[in-house]
N, C-alpha and C positions, 0 to 999 in steps of 0.2 A: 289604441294599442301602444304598448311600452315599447319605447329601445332598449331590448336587455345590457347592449354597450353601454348608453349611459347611464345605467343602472351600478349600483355597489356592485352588484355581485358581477366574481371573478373566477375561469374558471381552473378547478384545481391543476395545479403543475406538479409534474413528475419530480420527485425528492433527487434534490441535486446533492451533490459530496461538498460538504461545507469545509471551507479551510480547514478548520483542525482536526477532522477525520482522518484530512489528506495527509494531515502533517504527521498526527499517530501513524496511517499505512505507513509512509514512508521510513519513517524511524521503526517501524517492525520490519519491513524489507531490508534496512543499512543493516540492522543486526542479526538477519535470518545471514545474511551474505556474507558478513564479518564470522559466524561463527562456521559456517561452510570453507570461510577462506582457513581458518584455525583449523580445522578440522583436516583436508585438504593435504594443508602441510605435515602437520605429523604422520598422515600415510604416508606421503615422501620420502620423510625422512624415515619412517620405520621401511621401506622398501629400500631403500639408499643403503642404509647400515645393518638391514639386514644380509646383503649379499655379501658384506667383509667379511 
């Protein structure tokens, strides 16, 4: 009988987030945020100046 260990065969691994996946999420997250924080402020400011 065979040792399946030491055989080639390997068994499938669950698909991990490769570095530059991570690095697109991430750079779509800084700019979902960035445009939330722009956003953000001009209500501010339209609440702000609209009470003068």
């Amino acid at each position: 009988m065979r040792d399946v260990r030491s055989s080639g065969f390997q068994f499938p691994r669950p698909h991990r987030i490769t570095r530059g996946s991570k690095q697109i999420r991430d750079k779509r997250t800084a700019q979902a945020l960035l445009v939330f924080g722009v956003v953000l402020a001009c209500v501010e400011l339209y609440v702000i100046f609209g009470v003068l």
